[in-house]
GULUM-18621 format. One record per residue (C-alpha): residue number from 1; x, y, z. Coordinates in steps of 0.5 Angstrom, whole numbers, plus 500, padded with zeros to 3 digits. Example, Ala and Ser with C-alpha at 12.3 -4.5 7.8 and 13.67 -1.06 7.14 Angstrom:
! GULUM-18621
+-----+-----+-----+-----+
| seq |  c1 |  c2 |  c3 |
+-----+-----+-----+-----+
|   1 | 525 | 491 | 516 |
|   2 | 527 | 498 | 514 |
+-----+-----+-----+-----+
END
This chain:
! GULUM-18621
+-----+-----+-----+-----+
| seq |  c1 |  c2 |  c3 |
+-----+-----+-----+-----+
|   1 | 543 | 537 | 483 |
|   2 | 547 | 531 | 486 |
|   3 | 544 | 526 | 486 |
|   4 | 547 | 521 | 492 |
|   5 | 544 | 514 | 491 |
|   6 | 546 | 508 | 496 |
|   7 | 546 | 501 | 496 |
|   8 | 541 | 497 | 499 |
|   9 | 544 | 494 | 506 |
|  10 | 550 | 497 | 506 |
|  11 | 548 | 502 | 511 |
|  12 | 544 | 501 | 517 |
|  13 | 537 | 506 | 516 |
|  14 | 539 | 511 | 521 |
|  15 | 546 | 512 | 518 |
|  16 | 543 | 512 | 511 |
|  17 | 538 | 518 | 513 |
|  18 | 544 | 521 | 517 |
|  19 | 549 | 521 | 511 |
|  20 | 544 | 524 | 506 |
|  21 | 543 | 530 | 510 |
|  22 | 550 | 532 | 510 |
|  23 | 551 | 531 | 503 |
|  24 | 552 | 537 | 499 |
|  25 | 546 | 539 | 494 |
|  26 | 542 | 535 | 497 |
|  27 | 536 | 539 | 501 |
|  28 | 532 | 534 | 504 |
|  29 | 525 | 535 | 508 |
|  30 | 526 | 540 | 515 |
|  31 | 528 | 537 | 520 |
|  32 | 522 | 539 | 524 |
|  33 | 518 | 536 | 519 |
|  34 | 521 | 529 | 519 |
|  35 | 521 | 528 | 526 |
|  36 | 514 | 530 | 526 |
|  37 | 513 | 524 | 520 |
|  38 | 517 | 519 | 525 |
|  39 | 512 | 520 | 531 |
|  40 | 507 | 515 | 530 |
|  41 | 508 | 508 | 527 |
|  42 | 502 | 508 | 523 |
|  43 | 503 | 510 | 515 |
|  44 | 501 | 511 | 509 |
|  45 | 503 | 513 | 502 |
|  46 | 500 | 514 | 495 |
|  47 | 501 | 517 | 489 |
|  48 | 496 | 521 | 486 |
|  49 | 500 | 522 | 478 |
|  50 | 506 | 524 | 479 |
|  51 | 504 | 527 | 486 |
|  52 | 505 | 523 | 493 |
|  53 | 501 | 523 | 498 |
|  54 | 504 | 522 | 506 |
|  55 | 499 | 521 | 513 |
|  56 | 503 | 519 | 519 |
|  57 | 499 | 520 | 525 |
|  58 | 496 | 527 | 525 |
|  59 | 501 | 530 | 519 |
|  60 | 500 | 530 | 512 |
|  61 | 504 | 532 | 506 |
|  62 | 503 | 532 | 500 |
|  63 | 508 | 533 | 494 |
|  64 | 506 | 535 | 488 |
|  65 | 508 | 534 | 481 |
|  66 | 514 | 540 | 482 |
|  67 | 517 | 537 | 488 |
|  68 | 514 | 542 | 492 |
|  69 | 513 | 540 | 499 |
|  70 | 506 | 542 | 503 |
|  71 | 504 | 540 | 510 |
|  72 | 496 | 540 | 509 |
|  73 | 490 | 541 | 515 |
|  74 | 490 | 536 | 520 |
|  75 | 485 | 530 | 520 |
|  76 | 481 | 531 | 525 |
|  77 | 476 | 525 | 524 |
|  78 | 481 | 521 | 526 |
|  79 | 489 | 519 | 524 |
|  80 | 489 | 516 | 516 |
|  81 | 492 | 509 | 518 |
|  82 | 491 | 507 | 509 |
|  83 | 491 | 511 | 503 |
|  84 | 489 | 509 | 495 |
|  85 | 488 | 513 | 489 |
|  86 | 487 | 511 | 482 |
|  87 | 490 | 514 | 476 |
|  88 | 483 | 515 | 473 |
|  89 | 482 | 521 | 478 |
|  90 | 487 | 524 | 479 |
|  91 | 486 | 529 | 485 |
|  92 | 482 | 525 | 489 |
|  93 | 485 | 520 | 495 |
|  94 | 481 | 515 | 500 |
|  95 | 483 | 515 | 506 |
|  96 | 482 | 510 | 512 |
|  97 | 481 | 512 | 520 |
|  98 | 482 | 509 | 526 |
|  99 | 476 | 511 | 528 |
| 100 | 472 | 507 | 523 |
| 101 | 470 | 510 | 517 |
| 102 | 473 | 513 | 511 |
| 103 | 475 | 520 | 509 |
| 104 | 475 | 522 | 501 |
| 105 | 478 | 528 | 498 |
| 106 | 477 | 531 | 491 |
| 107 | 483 | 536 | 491 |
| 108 | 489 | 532 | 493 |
| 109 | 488 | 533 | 502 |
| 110 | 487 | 540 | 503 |
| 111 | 479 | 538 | 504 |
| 112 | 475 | 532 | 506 |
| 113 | 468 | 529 | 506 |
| 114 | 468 | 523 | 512 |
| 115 | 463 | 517 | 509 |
| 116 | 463 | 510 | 511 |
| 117 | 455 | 510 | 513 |
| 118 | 453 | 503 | 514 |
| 119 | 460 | 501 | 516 |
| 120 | 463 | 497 | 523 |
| 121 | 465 | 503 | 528 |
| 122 | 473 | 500 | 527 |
| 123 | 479 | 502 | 524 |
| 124 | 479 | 501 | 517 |
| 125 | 486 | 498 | 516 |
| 126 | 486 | 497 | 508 |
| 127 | 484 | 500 | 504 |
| 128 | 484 | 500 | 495 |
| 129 | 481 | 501 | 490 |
| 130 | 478 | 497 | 484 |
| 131 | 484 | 497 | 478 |
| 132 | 478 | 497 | 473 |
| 133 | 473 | 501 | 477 |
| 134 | 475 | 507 | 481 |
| 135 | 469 | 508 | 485 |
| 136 | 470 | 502 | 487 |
| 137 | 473 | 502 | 493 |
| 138 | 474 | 495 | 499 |
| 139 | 475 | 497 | 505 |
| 140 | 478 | 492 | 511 |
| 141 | 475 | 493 | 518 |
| 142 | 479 | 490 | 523 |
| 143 | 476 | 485 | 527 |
| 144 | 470 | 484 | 522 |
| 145 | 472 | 483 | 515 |
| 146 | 472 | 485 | 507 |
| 147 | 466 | 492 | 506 |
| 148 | 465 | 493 | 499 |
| 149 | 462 | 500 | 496 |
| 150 | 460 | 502 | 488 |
| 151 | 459 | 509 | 490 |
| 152 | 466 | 511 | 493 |
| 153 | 464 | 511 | 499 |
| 154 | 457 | 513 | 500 |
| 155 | 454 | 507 | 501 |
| 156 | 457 | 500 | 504 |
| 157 | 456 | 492 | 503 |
| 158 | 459 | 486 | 507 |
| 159 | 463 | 482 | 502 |
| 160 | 468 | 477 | 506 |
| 161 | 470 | 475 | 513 |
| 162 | 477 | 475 | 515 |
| 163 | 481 | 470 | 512 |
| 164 | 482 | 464 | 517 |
| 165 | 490 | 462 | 516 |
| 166 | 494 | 459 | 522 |
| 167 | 488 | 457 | 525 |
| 168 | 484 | 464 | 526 |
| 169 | 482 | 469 | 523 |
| 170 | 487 | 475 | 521 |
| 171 | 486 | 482 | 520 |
| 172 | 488 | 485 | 513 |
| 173 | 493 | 489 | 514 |
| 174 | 493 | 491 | 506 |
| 175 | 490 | 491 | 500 |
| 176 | 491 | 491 | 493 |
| 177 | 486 | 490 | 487 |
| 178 | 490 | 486 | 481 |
| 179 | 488 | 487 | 474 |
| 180 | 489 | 479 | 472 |
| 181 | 486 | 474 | 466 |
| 182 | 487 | 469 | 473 |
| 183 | 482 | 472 | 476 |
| 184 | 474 | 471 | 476 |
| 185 | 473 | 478 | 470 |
| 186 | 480 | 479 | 471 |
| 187 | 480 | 482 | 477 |
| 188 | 484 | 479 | 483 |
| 189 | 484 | 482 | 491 |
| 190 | 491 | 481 | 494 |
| 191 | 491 | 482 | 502 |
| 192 | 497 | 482 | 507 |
| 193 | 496 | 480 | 514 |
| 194 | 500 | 479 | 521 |
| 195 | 502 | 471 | 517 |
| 196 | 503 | 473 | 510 |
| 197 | 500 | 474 | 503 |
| 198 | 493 | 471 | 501 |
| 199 | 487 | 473 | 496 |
| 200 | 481 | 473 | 493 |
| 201 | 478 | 472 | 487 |
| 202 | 473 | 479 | 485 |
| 203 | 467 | 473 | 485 |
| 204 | 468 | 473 | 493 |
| 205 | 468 | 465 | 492 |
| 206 | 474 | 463 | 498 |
| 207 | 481 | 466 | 501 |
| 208 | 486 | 463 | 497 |
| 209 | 494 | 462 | 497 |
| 210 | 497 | 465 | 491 |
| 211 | 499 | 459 | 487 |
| 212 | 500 | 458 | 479 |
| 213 | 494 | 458 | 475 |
| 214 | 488 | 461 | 474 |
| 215 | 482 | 462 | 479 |
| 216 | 478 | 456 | 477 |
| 217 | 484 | 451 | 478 |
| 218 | 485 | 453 | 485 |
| 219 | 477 | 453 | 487 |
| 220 | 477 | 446 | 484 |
| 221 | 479 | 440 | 488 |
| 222 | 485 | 437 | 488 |
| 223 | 488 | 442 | 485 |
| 224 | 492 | 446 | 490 |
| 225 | 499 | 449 | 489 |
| 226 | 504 | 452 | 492 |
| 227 | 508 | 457 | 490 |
| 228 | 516 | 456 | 487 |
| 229 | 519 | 461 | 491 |
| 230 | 515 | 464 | 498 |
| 231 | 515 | 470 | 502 |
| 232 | 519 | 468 | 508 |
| 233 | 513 | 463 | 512 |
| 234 | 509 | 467 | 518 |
| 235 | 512 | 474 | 517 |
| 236 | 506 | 480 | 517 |
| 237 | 506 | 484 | 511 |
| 238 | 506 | 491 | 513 |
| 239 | 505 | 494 | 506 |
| 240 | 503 | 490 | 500 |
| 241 | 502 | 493 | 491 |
| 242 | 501 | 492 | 485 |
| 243 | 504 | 497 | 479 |
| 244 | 498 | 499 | 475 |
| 245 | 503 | 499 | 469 |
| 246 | 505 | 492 | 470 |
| 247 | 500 | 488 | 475 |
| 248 | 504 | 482 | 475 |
| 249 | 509 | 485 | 479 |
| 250 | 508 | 486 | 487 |
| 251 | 511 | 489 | 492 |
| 252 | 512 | 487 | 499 |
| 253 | 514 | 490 | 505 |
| 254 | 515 | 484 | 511 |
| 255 | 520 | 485 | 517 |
| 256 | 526 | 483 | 513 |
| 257 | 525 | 487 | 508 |
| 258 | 522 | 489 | 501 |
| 259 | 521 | 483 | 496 |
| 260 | 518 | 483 | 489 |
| 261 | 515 | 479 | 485 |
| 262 | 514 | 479 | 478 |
| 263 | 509 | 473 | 477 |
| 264 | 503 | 476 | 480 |
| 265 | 507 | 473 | 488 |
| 266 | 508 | 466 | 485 |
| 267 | 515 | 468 | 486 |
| 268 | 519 | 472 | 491 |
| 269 | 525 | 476 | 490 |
| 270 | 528 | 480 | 496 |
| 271 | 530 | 486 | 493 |
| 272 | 532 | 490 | 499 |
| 273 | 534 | 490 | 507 |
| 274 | 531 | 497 | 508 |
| 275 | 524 | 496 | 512 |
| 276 | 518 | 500 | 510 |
| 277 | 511 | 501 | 515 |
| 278 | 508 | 503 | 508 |
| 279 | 510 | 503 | 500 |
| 280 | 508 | 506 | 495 |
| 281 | 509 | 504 | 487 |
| 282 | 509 | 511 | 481 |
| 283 | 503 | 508 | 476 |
| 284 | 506 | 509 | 470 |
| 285 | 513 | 507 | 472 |
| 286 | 513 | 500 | 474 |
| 287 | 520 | 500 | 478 |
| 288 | 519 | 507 | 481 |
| 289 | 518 | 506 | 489 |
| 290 | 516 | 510 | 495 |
| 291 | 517 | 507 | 502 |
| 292 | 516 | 511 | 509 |
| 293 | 519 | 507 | 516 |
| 294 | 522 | 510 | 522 |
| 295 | 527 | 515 | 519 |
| 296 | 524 | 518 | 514 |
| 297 | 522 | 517 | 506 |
| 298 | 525 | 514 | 501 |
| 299 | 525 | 513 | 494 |
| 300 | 527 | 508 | 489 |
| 301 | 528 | 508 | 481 |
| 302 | 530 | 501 | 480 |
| 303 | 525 | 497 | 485 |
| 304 | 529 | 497 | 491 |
| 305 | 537 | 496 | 489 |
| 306 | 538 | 504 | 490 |
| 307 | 535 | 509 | 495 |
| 308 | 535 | 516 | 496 |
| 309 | 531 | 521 | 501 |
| 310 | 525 | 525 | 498 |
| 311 | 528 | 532 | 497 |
| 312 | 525 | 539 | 496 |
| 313 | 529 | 542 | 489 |
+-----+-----+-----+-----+
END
């Protein structure tokens, strides 16, 4: 098969996806299909191996690992407003509801188990797993806070206000759990919201800025840093990753574009002026990403610089 690569920023979106259907030998999503995917603003993707998985609105596809695309059932609990998975459980994907509460499926999305009993009646907002625990899972409640769950989602507990940033409490609008020797155990919690990236440590001590250094010299006084090179200041951060085969390098997607950092977001580089309402990163391809946005879904192999349009082969 041809494969047709373009240049990030070298054509506007619409023009790019306009471009791929009319290339030869290269069979894209039906049409139908795709304008259903670009009804709704709300998004989410994630791999499950080497299969992804899609929710925009009501619709969800999921890609298997033959490429083969497949419209699944419906959500009729409500529509899926964030997605995780974990390389350890292959087949299951957690989804979040803007109706409040989580869905789980063990079998790639084609059935559902609604949990989240104990959790605030708001939209989940974000939503990740533990990097070393899978039935771990941290949910974001928009207008409430941080939930945490130790048996995939059975059973929930209150672990963190909101972050208070620009001088109020700011929603997540993503999640990301980091494996890092930074972190208190390792382990560190990255949100987005509507100014930027913070995080926490996994001990719940306090929301941070990312800076250099471990967790124990930001929470000590006096010892506040800023990051060398920032994300753009008071973007909102509409998806936020970090590849589970290199931690340190996370994605962003923010208004202006997609940026990456490969020091655990001490330093940001823009790698690309494509805009992505959801983002997704291969887990054991560091460079590999998949982005969906307004017109359509893209795929990345070198972490940004080129795309091309998702194709049924």
């Amino acid at each position: 098969m041809k494969r047709n690569t373009i240049v990030a920023g070298s054509v506007s979106r619409r023009a790019l996806l306009r471009g791929l259907v009319t290339c030869a030998g290269l069979y894209l999503l039906p049409a139908t299909t795709l304008a259903a995917v670009s009804e709704s603003s709300n998004s989410a993707i994630a791999f499950d191996s080497n299969a992804l998985i899609i929710a925009r609105g009501s619709l969800l596809l999921y890609r298997d690992r033959d490429r083969n695309w497949i419209t699944l059932p419906e959500m009729s609990a409500g529509s899926i407003l964030t997605l995780a998975t974990h390389p350890e459980r292959p087949g299951r994907v957690i989804g979040g509801l803007d109706t409040g509460r989580i869905v789980l499926s063990v079998d790639g999305g084609k059935s559902w188990d609604v949990r989240g009993q104990g959790l605030p009646k708001a939209a989940v907002t974000a939503i990740t797993t533990a990097a070393t625990n899978p039935d771990t899972i941290y949910a974001a409640i928009r207008g409430d806070g941080l939930w945490q769950s130790d048996d995939a989602g059975q059973s929930w507990v209150f672990v963190m206000d909101r972050p208070w940033l620009a001088n109020a409490e700011r929603d997540l609008t993503a999640l990301s759990s980091v494996d890092l020797a930074t972190g208190m155990g390792g382990i560190w919690l990255y949100a987005g919201t509507d100014t930027g990236v913070t995080r926490v440590p996994d001990c719940f001590c306090r929301w941070q800025d990312v800076q250099p250094g471990d967790a124990m010299d930001a929470l000590a006084s006096g010892k506040q840093a800023t990051p060398k090179v920032p994300l753009p200041e008071g973007e909102p951060v509409s998806a936020l990753v970090s590849a589970v085969s290199r931690p340190a390098t996370l994605y962003a997607g923010l208004p202006s574009g997609i940026w990456q950092s490969q020091d655990a977001g001490v330093t940001w580089l823009k790698r690309s002026e494509v805009i992505a309402t959801a983002l997704a990163v291969h887990p054991l391809r560091a460079d590999d990403l998949v982005i969906v946005n307004n017109d359509g879904v893209l795929q990345s192999p070198d972490g940004g610089r080129t795309w091309t349009a998702i194709a049924n082969i």
